[in-house]
N, C-alpha and C positions, 0 to 999 in steps of 0.2 A: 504494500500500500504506500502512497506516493506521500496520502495527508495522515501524519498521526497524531492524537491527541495525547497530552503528556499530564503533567499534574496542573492541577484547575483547584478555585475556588470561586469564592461569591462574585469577587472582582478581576478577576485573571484567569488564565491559562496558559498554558505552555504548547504550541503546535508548530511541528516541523513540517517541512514543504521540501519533498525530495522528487528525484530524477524529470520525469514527464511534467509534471504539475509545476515544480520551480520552473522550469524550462516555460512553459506556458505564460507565468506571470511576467517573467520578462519578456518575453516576446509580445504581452500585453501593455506593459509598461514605453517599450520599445515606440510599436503601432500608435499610441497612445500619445506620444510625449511625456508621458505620466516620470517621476523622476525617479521612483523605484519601486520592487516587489509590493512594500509595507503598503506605499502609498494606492497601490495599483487595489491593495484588498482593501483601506479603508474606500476606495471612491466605488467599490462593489458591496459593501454592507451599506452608506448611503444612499442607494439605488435600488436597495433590497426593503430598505427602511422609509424609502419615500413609498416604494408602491403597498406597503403597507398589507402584503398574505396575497395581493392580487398577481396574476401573471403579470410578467416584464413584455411587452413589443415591441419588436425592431421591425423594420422596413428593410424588405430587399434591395438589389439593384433591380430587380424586374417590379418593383412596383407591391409585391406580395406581402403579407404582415406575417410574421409568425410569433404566435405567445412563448412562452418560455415561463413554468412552474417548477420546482423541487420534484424529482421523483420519490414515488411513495419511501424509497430504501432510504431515500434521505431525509423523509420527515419521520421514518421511525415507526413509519405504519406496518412493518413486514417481521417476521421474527429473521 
């Protein structure tokens, strides 16, 4: 697994970001102008935090919408 969770409390956590997944952020960061990894995840929890549980929408180049939600495995709904 690429993301692991490590030790956590009320206020924190500890989460590594290895091979595919770091590789992604920066190349998000990159695409982005964004100035690094860290910055690249806070501008994606407020984005996650603006739509407030609802799908995300992007716009194609052809014009097409596509939502974008959590899958079930990652809301926890699946044993």
């Amino acid at each position: 697994m690429a993301i692991h969770k490590g030790n956590s409390t009320d206020t924190q956590t500890d989460i590594t970001i290895s091979n595919g997944d770091f590789q992604a952020l920066k190349k998000i960061a990159q695409d982005y102008g964004i100035a690094d990894e860290s910055d690249v995840i806070a501008f994606a929890i407020g984005v996650l935090s603006r739509a407030n549980g609802r799908a995300i929408s992007i716009e194609q180049e052809d014009g097409t919408i596509l939502k974008f939600i959590p899958a079930d495995k990652l809301r926890g709904n699946t044993p």
